[in-house]
C-alpha positions, -999 to +999 in steps of 0.1 A: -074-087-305-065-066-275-082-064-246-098-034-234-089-022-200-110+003-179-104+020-147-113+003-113-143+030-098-139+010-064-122-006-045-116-041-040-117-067-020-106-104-018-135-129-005-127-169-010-103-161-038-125-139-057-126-101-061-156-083-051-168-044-046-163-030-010-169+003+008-130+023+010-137+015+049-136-017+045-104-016+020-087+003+041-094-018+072-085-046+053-053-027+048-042-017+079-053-051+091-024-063+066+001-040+080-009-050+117-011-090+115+029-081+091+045-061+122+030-079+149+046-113+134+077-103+130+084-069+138+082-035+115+111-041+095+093-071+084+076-042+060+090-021+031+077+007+015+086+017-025+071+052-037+078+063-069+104+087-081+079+103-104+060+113-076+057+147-063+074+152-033+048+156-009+034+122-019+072+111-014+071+129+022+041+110+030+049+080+018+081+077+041+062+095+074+038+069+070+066+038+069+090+060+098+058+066+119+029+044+115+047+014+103+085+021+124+105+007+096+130+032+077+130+009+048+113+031+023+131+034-011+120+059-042+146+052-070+154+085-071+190+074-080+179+067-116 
């Protein structure tokens, strides 16, 4: 029998290996916290961005401003070659 699959109405978080509901502040400090503790071990290439070629290109555009100028990594790929 298939399981029935239902969109996520918050966002996550991970606590002791388990997922539990958190406010988008905390996700997104959680996040950034992520990128921070990546770069400041080893650097911003130590990150890579993938965006989707399907996307529109302002989400595209943002997507690679966000690795060129928050992050300082150019790698940022789309697959727009396919």
């Amino acid at each position: 029998m298939a399981k029935t699959l239902t969109r996520l109405t918050e966002p996550l978080v991970r606590e002791d290996g388990r997922l539990r509901p958190a406010t988008w502040d905390e996700a997104l400090d959680r996040a950034a916290a992520g990128f921070r503790a990546a770069v400041d071990a080893k650097g911003p290439n130590a990150v890579g961005i993938f965006s989707c070629s399907k996307a529109t290109n302002e989400m595209n555009f943002a997507a690679q401003k966000f690795a060129r100028a928050a992050i300082g990594t150019n790698n940022i790929d789309s697959c727009n070659r396919t």
